[in-house]
C-alpha positions as CSV (number, residue, x, y, z in Angstrom):
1,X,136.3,66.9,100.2
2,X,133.2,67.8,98.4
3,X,129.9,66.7,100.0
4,X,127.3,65.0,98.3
5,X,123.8,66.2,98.5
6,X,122.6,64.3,101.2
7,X,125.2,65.0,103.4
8,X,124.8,68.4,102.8
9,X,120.6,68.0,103.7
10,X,121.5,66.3,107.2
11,X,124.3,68.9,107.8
12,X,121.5,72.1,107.2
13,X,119.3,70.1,109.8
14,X,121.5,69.4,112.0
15,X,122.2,73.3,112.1
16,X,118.5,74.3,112.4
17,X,118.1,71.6,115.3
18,X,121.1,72.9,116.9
19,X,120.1,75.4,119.8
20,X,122.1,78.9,120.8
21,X,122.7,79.6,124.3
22,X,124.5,82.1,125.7
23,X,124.2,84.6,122.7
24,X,123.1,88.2,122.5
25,X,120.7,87.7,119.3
26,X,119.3,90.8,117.5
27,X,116.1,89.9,115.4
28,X,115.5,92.7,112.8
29,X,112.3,93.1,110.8
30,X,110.8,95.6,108.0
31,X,107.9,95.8,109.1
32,X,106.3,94.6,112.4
33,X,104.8,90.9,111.3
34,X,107.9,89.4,109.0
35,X,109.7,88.1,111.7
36,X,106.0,86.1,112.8
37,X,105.4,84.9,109.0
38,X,109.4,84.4,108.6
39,X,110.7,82.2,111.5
40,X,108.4,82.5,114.2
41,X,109.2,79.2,115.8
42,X,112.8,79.7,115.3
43,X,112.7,82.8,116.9
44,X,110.6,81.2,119.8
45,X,113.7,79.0,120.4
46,X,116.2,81.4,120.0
47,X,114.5,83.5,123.1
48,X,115.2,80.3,125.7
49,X,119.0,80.5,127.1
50,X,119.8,83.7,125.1
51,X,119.6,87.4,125.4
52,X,116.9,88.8,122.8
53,X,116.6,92.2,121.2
54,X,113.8,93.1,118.4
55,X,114.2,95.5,115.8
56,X,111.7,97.0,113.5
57,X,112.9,99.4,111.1
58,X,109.5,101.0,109.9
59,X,106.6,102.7,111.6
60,X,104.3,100.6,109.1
61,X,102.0,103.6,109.0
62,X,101.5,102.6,104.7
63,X,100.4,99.4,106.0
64,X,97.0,100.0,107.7
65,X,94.0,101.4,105.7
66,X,92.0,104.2,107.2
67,X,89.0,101.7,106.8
68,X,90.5,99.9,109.2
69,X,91.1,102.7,112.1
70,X,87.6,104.5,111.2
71,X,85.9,101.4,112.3
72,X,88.2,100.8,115.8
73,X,87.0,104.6,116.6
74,X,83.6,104.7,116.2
75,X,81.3,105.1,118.3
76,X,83.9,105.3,121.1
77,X,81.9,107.0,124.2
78,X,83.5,108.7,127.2
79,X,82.7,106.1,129.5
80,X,85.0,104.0,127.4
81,X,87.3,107.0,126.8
82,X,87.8,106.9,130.5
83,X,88.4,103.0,131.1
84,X,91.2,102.8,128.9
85,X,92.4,106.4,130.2
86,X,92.8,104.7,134.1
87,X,95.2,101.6,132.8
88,X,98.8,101.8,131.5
89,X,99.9,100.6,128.2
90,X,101.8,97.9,129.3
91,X,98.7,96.5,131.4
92,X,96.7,96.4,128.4
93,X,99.3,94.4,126.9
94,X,99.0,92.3,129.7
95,X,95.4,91.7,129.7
96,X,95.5,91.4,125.6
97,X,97.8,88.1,126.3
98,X,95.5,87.1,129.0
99,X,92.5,87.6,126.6
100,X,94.0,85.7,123.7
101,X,95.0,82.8,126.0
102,X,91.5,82.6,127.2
103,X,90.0,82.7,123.4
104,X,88.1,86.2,124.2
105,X,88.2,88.0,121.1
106,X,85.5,90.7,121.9
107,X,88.1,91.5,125.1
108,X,91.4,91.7,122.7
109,X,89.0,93.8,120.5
110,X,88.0,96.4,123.0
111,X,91.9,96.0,124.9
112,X,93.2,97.2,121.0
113,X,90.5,100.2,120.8
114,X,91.7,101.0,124.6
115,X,95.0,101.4,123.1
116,X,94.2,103.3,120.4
117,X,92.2,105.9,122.6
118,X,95.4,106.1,124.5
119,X,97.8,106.7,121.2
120,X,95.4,109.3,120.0
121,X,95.2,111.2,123.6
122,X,99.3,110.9,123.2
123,X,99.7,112.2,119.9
124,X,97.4,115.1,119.8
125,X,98.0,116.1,123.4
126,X,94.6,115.9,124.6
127,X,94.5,116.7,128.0
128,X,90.9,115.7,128.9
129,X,88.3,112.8,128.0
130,X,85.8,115.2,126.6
131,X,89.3,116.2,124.5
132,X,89.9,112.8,123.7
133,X,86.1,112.3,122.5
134,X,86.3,115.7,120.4
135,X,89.6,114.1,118.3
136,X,88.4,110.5,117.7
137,X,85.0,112.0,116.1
138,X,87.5,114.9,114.3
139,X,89.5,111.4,113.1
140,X,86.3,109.8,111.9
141,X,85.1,113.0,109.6
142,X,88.6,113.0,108.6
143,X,88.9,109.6,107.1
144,X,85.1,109.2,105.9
145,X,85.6,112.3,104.0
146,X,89.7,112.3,102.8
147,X,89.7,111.9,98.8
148,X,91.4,108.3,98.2
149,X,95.5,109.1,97.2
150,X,95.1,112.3,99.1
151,X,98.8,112.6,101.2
152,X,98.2,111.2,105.3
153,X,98.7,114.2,107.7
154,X,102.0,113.3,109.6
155,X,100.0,112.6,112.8
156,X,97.6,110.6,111.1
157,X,100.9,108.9,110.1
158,X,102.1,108.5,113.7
159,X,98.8,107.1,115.1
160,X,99.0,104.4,112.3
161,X,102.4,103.6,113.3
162,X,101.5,103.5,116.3
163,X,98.7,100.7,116.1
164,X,101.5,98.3,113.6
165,X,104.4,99.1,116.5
166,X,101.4,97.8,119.5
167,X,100.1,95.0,117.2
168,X,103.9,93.5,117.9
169,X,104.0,94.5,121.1
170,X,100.8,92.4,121.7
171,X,102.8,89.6,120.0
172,X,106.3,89.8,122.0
173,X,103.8,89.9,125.3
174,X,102.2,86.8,124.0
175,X,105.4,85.1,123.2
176,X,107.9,85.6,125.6
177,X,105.9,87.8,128.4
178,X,107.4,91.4,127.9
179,X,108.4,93.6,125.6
180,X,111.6,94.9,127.1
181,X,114.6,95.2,124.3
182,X,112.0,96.0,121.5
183,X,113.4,99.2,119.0
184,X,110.3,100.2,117.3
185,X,113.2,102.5,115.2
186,X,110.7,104.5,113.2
187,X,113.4,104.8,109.9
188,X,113.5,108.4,108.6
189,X,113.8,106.8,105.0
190,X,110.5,105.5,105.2
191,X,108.7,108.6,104.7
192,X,111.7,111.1,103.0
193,X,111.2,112.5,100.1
194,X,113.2,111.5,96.8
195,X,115.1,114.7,97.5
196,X,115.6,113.8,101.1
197,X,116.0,110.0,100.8
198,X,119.9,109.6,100.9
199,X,120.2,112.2,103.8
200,X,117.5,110.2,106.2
201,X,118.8,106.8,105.2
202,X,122.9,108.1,106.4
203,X,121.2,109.6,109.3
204,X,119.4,106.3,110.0
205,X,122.5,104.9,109.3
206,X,124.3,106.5,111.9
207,X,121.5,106.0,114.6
208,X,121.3,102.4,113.8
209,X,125.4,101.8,114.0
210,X,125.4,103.4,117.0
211,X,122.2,100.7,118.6
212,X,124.6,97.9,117.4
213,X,127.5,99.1,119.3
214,X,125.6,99.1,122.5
215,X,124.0,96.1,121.7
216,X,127.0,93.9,120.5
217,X,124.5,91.0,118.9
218,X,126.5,87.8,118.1
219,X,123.8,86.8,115.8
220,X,121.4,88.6,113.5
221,X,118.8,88.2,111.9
222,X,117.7,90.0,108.7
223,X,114.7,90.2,105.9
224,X,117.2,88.9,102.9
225,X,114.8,89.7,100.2
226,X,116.4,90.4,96.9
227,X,115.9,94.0,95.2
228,X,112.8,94.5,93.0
229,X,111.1,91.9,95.0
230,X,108.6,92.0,98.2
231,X,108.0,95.8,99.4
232,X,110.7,98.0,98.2
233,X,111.4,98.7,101.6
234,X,112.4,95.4,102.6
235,X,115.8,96.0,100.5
236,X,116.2,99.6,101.9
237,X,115.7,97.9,105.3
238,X,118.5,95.3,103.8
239,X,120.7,98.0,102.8
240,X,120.2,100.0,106.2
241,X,121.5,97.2,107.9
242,X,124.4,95.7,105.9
243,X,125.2,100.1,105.9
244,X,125.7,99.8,109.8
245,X,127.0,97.3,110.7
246,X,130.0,98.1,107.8
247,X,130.3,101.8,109.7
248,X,129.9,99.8,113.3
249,X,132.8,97.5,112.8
250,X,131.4,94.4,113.9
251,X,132.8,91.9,111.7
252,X,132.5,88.9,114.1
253,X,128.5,88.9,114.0
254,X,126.4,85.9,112.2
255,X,124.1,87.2,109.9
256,X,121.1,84.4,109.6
257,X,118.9,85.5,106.9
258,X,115.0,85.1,106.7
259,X,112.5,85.3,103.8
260,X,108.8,84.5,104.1
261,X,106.1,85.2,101.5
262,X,107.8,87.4,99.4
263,X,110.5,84.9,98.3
264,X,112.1,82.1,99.8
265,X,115.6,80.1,99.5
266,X,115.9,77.3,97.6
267,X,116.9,74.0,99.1
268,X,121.0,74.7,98.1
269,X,120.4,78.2,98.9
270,X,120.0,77.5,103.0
271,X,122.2,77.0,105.5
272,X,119.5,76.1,108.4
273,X,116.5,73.6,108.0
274,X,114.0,74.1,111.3
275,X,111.6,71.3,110.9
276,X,108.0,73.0,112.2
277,X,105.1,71.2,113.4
278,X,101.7,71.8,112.2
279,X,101.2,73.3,116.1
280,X,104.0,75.5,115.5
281,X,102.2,76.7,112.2
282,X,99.3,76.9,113.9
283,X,100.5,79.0,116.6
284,X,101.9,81.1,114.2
285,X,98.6,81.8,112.4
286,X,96.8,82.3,115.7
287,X,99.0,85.2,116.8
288,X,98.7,86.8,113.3
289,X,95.1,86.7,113.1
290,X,94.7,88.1,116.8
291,X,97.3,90.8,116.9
292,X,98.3,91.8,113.5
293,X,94.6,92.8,112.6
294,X,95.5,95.4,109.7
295,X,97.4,93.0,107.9
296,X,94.5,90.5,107.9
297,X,92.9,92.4,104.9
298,X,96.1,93.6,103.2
299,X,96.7,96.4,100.6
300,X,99.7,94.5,99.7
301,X,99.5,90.7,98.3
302,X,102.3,88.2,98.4
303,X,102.7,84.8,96.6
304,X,100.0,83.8,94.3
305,X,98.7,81.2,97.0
306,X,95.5,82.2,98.1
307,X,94.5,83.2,101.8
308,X,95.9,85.6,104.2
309,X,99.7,86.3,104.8
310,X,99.9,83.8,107.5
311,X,97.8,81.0,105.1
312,X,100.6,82.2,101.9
313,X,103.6,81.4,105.3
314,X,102.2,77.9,105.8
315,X,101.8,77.0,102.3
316,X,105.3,78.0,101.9
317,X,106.9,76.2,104.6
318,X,105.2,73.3,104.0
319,X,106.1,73.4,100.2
320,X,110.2,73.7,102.1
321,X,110.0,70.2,103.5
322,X,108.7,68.6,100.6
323,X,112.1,70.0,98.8
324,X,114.0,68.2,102.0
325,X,111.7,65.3,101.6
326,X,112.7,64.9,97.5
327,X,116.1,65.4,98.1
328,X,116.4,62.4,100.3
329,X,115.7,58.6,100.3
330,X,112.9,57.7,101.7
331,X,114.1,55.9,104.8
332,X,116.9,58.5,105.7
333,X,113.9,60.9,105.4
334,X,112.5,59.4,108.6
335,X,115.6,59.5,110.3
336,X,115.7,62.9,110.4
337,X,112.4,64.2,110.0
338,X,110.1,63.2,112.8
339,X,106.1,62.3,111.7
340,X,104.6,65.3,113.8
341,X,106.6,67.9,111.4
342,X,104.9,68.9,108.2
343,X,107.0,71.9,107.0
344,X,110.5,73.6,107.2
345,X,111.5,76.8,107.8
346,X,114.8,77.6,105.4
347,X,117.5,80.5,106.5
348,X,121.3,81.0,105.2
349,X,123.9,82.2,107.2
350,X,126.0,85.0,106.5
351,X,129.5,86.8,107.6
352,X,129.3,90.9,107.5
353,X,131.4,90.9,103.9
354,X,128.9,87.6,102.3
355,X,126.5,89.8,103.3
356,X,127.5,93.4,101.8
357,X,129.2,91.4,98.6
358,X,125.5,89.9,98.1
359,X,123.6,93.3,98.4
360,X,126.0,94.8,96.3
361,X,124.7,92.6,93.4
362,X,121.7,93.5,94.1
C-alpha cells in the first residue's frame, strides 16, 4: 500500500524522534566541524545509551590560514612556553571545557595557544623551552615572509592538522567529557599527488577496512555530499568509506547520511526528521565559534546565506522545518511538532549496496 505524503512526514519523524540504545555507532566526518554543522544534536542523542566512535578522515591542514597560526604564536614568551610545557594535553582539554562553561574566552584563548606550544615542541622535537621559543619565532618569519600559493612544508602541514584535529577534541570534551574512541585518521589521499592519488586512497582503504572490523559499528554516519559539490574531498571521503566497508564485509551496518551547508536533502529525499530547538542551534553555534576558531574566517564559503558556517547551518535547518511545516495541515503540524522547535535536521538511511549503487552514479 502506497503511502500518502503525510503519512510518510509523520513516519520520517517518528524515526528522528526514535532513540538508539544499545548500538555501537561510528560517526564519520571530512573534516573536523561537519559532524557539529551536520547533526550536532542528533549526534548528542546518539551518545546517551550507545557506544560512540568518531572518525575524521582528513588532517584539515588546507583549512587554516597561516594568518591565523602567526597570530596564536606571537609574542609567545618562555614563561608561557613553560606553563603550557608542565600540563598534559588532555588537561588542557579539560580546563578548555571548564573555561567555555564558565564564558572565559581569554582562558580558552591562551588554553588553545598552550596547545599549540605543545604540538610545535612535538613536531619539531624541541627538547627545551628556549628550543621551543627559537621554533615559534622560526614559524613567525616563516609565515610573514612565505610568497602566497608557495607549497606548505610537510611539518608546517602537520602542525596545522594538528590545531583542526584539537579544535574537535575541544568539542568531544565539551560534549560528552572525553575524547576516548576519536580516529583523527589523517587520509594519505589528502595530500597525494595526482600520480600517487589511487595508491594512498587503496592504502587508506585498507587501513580504514581494517578500523571497521575492529569496530563492528551497527550504525554509521557519513558526509553524503554529491560529487562536484562541497569540497572535493567530501566525495573522496564518500568514496573512502563506501570502498571499506565493500572490502570489510559488513553488509548488516545502517548507513545514516548527513549533509549540512554544502547541500542538503530535500523533504522526499530523508528518511529521519530531528526536530531542533533554537537552544540546540544555539548550542551548536556556541561550540563552533569557541573551538573551531580557523573556520570562523573561512577560505572556503558555503551556501549563498550570509554569516559564518554555523549562521549558513541554522539558516538551513530552519529552512528544513518549514518544508515539514508546508507539507502538512496546519493542525497535524502541531501534533507533531512541538512550539519550542524552530528547525529540522534531515538524514536518509542507507544499506551498504543503496549506498555504493548511489556513489556509483555519482
Amino acid at each position: 500500500m502506497k503511502l500518502d505524503q503525510q503519512t510518510l512526514v509523520y513516519e520520517k519523524i517518528k524515526a528522528g524522534c526514535t532513540r538508539f540504545v544499545g548500538k555501537t555507532i561510528l560517526h564519520t566526518a571530512p573534516h573536523h566541524d561537519d559532524i557539529l554543522l551536520g547533526y550536532h544534536t542528533y549526534a548528542m542523542q546518539l551518545l546517551s545509551g550507545n557506544t560512540n566512535h568518531i572518525l575524521y578522515a582528513t588532517s584539515g591542514y588546507n583549512g587554516v590560514r597561516d594568518e591565523y597560526v602567526a597570530k596564536m604564536i606571537r609574542g609567545l614568551d618562555e614563561s608561557i612556553i613553560a606553563t603550557a610545557m608542565n600540563m598534559s594535553y588532555e588537561q588542557l582539554l579539560h580546563r578548555f571545557a571548564q573555561a567555555y562553561t564558565a564564558y572565559a574566552s581569554k582562558e580558552m584563548l591562551l588554553l588553545t595557544q598552550y596547545m599549540i606550544i605543545q604540538f610545535v615542541a612535538d613536531i619539531f622535537g624541541c627538547r627545551t623551552n628556549e628550543a621551543i621559543a627559537d621554533r615559534l619565532n622560526l614559524l613567525t618569519v616563516y609565515f610573514s615572509s612565505k610568497s602566497q600559493g608557495l607549497h606548505e612544508i610537510e611539518l608546517v602541514q602537520e602542525l596545522k592538522g594538528r590545531i583542526r584535529e584539537s579544535e574537535a577534541d575541544r568539542k568531544w570534551m565539551i560534549s560528552k567529557g572525553g575524547i576516548e574512541n576519536i580516529n583523527h585518521f589523517r587520509a594519505l589521499f589528502y595530500q597525494a599527488s595526482e600520480q600517487t592519488f589511487q595508491q594512498a586512497l587503496q592504502a587508506d582503504v585498507d587501513r580504514l577496512s581494517m578500523y571497521l572490523e575492529a569496530v563492528k559499528p551497527d550504525i554509521i554516519t557519513i558526509a553524503l555530499d554529491p560529487q562536484g559539490i562541497g569540497p572535493k574531498n567530501h566525495f573522496t571521503t564518500l568514496q573512502l568509506i563506501t570502498r571499506a566497508l565493500q572490502q570489510s564485509q559488513l553488509k548488516n551496518v545502517e548507513i545514516l547520511g548527513y549533509r549540512n551547508i554544502w547541500s542538503n536533502f530535500e523533504l522526499q529525499e530523508a528518511s529521519l526528521i530531528i526536530p531542533v530547538t533554537q537552544k540546540n542551534i544555539d548550542e551548536m553555534k556556541s561550540i563552533f565559534i569557541n573551538c573551531f576558531a580557523t573556520q570562523k574566517s573561512t577560505i572556503f564559503m558555503g551556501t549563498d546565506i550570509d554569516g559564518n558556517f554555523a549562521d549558513q547551518a541554522e539558516q538551513l535547518q530552519k529552512i528544513q522545518l518549514q518544508q515539514v511545516q508546508h507539507a502538512l495541515p496546519t493542525q497535524d503540524y502541531h501534533d507533531v511538532i512541538r512550539k519550542e522547535h524552530v528547525g529540522a535536521i534531515f538524514m536518509k538511511k542507507l544499506k551498504v549496496d543503496e549506498l555504493s549503487d548511489i556513489v556509483n552514479s555519482w
